[in-house]
C-alpha positions in Angstrom: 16.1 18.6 32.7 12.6 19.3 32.5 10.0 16.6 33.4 6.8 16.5 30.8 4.1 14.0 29.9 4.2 13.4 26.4 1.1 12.1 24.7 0.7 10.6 20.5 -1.3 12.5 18.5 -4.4 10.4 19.1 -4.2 12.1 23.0 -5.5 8.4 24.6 -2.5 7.4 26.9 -0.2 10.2 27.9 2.9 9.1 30.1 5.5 11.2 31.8 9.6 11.9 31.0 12.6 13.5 31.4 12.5 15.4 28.0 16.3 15.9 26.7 17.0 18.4 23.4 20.1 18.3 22.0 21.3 20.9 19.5 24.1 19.1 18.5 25.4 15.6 17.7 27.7 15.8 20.4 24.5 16.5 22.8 22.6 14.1 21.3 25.6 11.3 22.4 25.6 13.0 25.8 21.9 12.9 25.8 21.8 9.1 25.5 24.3 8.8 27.8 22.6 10.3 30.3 19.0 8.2 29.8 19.3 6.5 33.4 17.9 3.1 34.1 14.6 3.6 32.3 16.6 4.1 28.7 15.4 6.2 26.3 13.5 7.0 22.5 13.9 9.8 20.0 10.9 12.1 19.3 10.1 14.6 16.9 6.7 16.4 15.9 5.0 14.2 18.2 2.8 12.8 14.7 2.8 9.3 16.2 -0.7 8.7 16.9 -0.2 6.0 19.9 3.2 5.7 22.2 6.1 5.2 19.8 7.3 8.6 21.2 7.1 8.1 24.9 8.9 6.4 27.6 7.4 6.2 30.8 10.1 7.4 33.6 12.4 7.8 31.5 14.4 9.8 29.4 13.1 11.3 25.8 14.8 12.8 23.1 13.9 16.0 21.4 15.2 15.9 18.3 14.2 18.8 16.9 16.8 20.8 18.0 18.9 19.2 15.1 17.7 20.9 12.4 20.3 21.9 10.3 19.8 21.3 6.4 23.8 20.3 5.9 23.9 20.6 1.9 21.8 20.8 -1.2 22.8 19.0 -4.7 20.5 20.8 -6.9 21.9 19.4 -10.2 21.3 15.8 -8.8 18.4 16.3 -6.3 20.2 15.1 -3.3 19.5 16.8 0.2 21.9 16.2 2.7 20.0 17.0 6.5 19.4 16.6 10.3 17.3 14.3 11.7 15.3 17.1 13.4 14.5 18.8 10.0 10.7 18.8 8.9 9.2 18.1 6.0 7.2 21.5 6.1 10.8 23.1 6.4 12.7 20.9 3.3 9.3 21.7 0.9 9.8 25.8 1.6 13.7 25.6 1.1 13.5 22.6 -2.1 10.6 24.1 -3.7 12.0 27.0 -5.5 14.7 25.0 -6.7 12.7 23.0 -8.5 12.3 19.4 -5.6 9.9 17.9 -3.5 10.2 15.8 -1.4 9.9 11.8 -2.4 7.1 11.0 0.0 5.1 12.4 2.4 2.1 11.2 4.6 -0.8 13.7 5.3 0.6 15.6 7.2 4.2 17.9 6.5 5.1 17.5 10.1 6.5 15.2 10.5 10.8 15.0 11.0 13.3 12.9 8.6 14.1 10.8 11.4 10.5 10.2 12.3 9.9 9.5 8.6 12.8 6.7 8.7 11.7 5.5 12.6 8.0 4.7 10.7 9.2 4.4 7.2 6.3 6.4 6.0 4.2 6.3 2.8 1.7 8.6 1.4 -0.7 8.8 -1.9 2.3 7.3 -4.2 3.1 4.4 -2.4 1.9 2.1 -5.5 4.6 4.2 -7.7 7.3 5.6 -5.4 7.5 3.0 -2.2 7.8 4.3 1.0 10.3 6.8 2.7 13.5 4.7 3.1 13.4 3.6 -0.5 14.4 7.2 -1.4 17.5 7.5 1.4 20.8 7.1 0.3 22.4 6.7 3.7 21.9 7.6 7.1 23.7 8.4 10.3 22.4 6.5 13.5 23.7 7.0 17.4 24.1 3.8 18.5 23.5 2.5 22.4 26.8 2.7 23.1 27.7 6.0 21.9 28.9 5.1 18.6 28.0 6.7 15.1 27.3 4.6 12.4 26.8 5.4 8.7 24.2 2.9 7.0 22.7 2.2 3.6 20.3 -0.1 2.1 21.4 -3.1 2.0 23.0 -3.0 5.5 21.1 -5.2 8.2 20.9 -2.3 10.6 19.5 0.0 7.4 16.9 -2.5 6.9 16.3 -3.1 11.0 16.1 0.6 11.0 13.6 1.6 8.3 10.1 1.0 10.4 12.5 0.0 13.2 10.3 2.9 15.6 13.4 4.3 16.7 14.6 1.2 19.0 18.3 0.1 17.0 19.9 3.8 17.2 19.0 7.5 17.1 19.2 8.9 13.3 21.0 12.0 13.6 21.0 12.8 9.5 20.3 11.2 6.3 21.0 11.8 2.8 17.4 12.0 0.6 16.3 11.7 -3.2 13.9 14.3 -4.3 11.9 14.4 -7.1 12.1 17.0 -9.7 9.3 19.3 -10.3 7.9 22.2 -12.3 5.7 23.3 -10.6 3.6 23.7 -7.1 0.8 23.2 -8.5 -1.3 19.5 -8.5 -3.3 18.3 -11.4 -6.2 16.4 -10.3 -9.2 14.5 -11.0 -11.6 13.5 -9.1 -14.7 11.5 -9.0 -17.2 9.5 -6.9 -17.4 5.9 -6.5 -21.3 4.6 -5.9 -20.1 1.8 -3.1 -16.9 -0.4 -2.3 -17.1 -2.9 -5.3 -17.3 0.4 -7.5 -14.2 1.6 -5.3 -11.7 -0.8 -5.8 -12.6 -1.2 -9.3 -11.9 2.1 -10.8 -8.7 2.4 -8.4 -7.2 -1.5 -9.5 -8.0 -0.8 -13.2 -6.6 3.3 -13.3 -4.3 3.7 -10.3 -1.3 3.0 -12.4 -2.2 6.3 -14.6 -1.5 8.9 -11.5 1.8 9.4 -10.1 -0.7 9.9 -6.3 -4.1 8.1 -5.5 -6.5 8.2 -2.7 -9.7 7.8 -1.7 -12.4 9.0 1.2 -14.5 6.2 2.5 -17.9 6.9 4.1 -17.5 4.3 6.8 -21.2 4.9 8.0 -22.7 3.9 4.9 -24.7 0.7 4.5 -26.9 -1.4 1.9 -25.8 -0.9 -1.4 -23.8 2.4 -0.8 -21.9 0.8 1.5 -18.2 2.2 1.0 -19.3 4.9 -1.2 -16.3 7.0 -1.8 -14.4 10.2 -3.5 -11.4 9.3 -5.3 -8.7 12.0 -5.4 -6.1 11.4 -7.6 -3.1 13.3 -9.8 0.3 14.2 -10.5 2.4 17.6 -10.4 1.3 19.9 -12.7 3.3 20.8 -15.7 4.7 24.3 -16.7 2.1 24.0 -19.6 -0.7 23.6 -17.5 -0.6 26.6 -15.5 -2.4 30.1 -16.5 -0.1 32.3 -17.8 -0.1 34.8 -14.9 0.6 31.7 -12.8 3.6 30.8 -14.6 5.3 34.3 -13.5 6.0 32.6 -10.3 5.3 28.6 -10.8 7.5 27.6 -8.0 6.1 29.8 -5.0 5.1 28.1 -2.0 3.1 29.1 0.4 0.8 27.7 3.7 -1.8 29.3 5.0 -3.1 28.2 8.2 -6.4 29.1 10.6 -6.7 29.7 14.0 -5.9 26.7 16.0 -8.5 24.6 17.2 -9.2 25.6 21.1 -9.1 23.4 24.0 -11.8 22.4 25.8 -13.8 20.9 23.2 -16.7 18.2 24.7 -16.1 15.1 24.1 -19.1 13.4 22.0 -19.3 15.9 19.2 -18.2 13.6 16.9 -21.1 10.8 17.0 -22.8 9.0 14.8 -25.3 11.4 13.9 -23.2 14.3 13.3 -20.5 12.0 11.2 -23.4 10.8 9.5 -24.5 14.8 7.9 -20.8 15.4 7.3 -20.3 11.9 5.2 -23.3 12.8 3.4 -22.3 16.3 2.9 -19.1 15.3 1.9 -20.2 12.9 -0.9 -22.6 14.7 -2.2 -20.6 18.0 -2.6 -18.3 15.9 -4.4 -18.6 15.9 -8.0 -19.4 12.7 -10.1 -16.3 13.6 -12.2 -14.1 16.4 -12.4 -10.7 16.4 -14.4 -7.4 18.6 -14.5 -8.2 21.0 -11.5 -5.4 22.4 -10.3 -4.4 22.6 -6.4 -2.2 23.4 -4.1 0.6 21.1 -2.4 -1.2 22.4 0.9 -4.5 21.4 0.0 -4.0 18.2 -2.3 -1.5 16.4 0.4 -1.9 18.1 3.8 -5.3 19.7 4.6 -5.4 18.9 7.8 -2.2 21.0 8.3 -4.3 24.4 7.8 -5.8 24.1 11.4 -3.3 23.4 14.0 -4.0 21.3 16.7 -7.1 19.4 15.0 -7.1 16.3 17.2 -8.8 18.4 20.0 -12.0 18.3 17.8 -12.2 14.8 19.4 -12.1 16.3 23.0 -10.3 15.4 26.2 -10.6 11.5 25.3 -8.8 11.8 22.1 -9.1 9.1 19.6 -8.1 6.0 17.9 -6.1 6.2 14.6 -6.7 2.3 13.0 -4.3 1.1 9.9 -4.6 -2.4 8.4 -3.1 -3.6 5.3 -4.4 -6.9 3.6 -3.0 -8.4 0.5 -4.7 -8.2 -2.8 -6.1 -11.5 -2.8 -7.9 -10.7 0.2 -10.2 -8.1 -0.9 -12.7 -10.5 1.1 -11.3 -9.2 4.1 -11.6 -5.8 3.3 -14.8 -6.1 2.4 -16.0 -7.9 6.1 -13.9 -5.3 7.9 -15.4 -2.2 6.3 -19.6 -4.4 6.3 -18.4 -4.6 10.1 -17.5 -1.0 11.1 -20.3 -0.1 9.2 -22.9 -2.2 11.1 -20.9 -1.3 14.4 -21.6 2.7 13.3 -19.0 3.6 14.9 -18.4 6.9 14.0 -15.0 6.9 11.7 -14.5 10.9 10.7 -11.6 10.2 8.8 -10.9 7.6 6.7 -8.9 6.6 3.6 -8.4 3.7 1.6 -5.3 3.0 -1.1 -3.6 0.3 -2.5 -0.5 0.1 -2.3 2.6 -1.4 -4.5 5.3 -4.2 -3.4 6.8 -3.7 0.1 10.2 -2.4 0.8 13.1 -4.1 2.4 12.7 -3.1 6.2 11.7 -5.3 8.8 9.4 -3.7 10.6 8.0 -1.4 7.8 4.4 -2.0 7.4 3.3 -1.2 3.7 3.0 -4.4 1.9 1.4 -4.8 -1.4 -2.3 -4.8 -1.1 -5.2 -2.4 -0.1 -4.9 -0.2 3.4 -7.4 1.2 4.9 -6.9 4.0 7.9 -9.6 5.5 9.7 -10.4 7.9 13.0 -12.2 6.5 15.9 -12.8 8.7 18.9 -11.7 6.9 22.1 -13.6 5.4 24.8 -17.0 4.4 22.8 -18.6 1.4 24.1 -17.0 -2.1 23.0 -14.1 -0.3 20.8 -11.1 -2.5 22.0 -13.0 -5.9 22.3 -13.9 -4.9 18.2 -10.1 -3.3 17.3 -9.4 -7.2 18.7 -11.5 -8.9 16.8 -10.4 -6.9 13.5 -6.4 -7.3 14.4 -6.8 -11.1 15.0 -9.0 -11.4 11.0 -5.9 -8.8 9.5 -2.9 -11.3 10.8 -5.3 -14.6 10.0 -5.0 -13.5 6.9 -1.4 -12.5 6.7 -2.0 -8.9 6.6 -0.3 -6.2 9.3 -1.5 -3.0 11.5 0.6 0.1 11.3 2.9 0.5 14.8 3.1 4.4 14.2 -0.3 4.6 14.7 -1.3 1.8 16.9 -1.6 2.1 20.7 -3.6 -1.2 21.8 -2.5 -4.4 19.8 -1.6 -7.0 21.8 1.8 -8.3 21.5 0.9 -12.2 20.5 0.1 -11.2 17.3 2.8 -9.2 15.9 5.1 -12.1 14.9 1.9 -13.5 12.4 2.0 -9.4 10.9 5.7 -9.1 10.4 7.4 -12.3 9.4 11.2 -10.8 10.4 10.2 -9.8 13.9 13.1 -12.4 15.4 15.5 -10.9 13.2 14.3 -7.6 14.5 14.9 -8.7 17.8 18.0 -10.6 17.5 19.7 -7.3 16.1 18.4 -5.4 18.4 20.0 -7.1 21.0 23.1 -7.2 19.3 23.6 -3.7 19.3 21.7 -2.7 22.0 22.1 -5.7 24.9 21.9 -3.6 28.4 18.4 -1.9 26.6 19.1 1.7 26.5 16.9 2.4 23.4 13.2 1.2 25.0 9.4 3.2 24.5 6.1 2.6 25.9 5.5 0.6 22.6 8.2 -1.5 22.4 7.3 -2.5 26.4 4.2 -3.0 25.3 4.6 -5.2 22.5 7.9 -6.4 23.2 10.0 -5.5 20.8 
């Protein structure tokens, strides 16, 4: 039983664990059984940014050894699959028959049963809802050994959508896809000259485009400040493609680069050298550009085509920030992004969207409003006293930070950002009293 130290994506607090992989579902039960007195969480692709996926001292659960895509409705678009399967590996097998998958984030690496553990969203939250809205049913290993089937509806569905992995293990689901003709992406994209400009075009227009998105230069002040490029567009038609392209319109492919080495120096990414790359960015960007067609790859997951990118942030790794406000507080927004920009911190990545009404889980985090995520690296002077400050103005005004991503809120607030946190925790220790099921997060923030 190998010991490791697992880290989140964002590489700022790794912690150490016996790391278990079962291969089966009777494994899996065996697995938990065997967690010891410091319990024990599932982990997939690791795509958490913070400690979701880490238990320090005790046991962790690789579930990517469950990977077995069980059965395939292609007349209905059902998929029937293991909680260890990826997205990357449901897109290759559903995309020549004519599916994709109902959501996906920004990256395709992420498992189904990390995708129900965070209830993700992606570019079509304002159209399609997040993950969970799209699963029929799911299977989940409770603490005592017991499977479950669950559906929406069910208070242990709805505990488990967002739930971070803490009221069972999901060994399988049953998914919705969405039909498609081709793998192609018809987009359109233009620039916005500042904020105001922003979320303008996107409240007026966003209801035209099945996916919306846009890059936010975080560094920008005065009267650019939040100047953006809006990406935006739906999956392209038969009709649209060239007629050589229509030969194959299904194929699917993902090319990839070198991955990025170790070793790189922290400090590369400063304020300076974020500052020519925004600039670059927005300026290579055209004013307005209609119809182009792109790939899946590169409209949804460019990041994917260089492995290992959070080293580019170096050995101190890096902050991933997600707040969601509600539409009337576009106030808030506002002061939040006027404050990162006067801070200059130096946010590489950073992407705003509104999204539609929230779905039934508990702990899920989209709600309907605007969300804005960003890159920060770690360790720059004053960063937790500010991420404070901006968590304590988000749950004043009833707004929420994203526990997939987080690493560093502080537990007092979380009951203000999700109202059914006692119901959360009254379930969970319902089905889970002597705490098997436990992570560095939910220690943390005690869920």
């Amino acid at each position: 039983m190998p010991v490791r130290s697992l880290a989140g994506w964002g590489r700022t607090a790794p912690t150490t664990a016996r790391v278990l992989r079962p291969r089966t579902r009777e494994e899996a039960v065996r697995a938990l059984a065997q967690a010891g007195p410091r319990g024990a969480v599932a982990r997939g692709l690791g795509r958490a940014y913070g400690d979701a996926a880490q238990n320090a001292g005790g046991a962790v659960l690789d579930m990517t050894g469950l990977d077995r895509i069980r059965s395939i409705d292609a007349q209905r678009g059902l998929v029937v699959c293991d909680a260890g399967v990826s997205l990357h590996r449901l897109m290759h097998v559903l995309l020549p028959l004519g599916w994709f998958v109902p959501v996906t984030p920004g990256t395709r690496f992420v498992t189904v049963g990390g995708a129900v553990g965070a209830d993700i969203h992606g570019k079509n939250h304002h159209v399609s809802g997040a993950f969970t809205r799209h699963v029929e049913s799911m299977e989940l290993l409770l603490p005592d050994g017991g499977v479950r089937t669950v559906s929406p509806g069910d208070a242990l569905f709805e505990a488990t959508a967002g739930g971070m992995g803490l009221t069972g293990v999901v060994l399988g689901a049953t998914l919705r896809l969405l039909p498609v003709e081709t793998t192609r992406m018809r987009v359109d994209t233009e620039r916005a000259a500042n904020l105001d400009d922003l979320m303008a075009r996107l409240a007026a227009t966003d209801h035209r485009y099945r996916y919306s998105v846009a890059w936010i230069d975080l560094l920008a002040r005065g009267a650019a400040l939040g100047r953006s490029v809006i990406t935006r567009g739906d999956h392209a038609r038969l009709s649209d493609l060239r007629p050589k392209d229509r030969r194959d319109p299904l194929a699917f492919r993902t090319p990839s680069l070198p991955a990025a080495p170790r070793g790189i120096p922290g400090g590369l990414l400063r304020p300076s050298t974020v500052g020519v790359f925004n600039e670059l960015w927005f300026r290579r960007a055209p004013r307005e550009r209609r119809g182009e067609l792109q790939s899946i790859p590169a409209f949804f997951h460019p990041l994917d085509g260089l492995p290992e990118w959070n080293r580019i942030y170096g050995r101190p790794g890096f902050v991933q920030y997600q707040f969601v406000v509600g539409p009337e507080r576009a106030d808030v927004l506002r002061a939040i992004v006027r404050r990162i920009s006067e801070r200059k911190y130096p946010a590489f990545l950073a992407v705003l969207k509104r999204f539609g009404p929230g779905g039934s889980g508990w702990l899920s985090f989209p709600r309907e409003g605007w969300t804005l995520a960003l890159d920060i690296p770690a360790g720059l002077p004053g960063l937790d006293r500010f991420l404070d400050a901006l968590d304590e103005t988000v749950a004043d005004a009833g707004g929420r930070v994203y526990l997939a991503k987080d690493s560093r809120l502080r537990p007092e607030l979380l009951g203000a950002m999700y109202p059914r946190l006692a119901d959360f925790r009254r379930l969970r220790s319902e089905v889970d009293p002597d705490g098997v099921l436990v992570s560095d997060l939910a220690r943390r923030l005690d869920l």
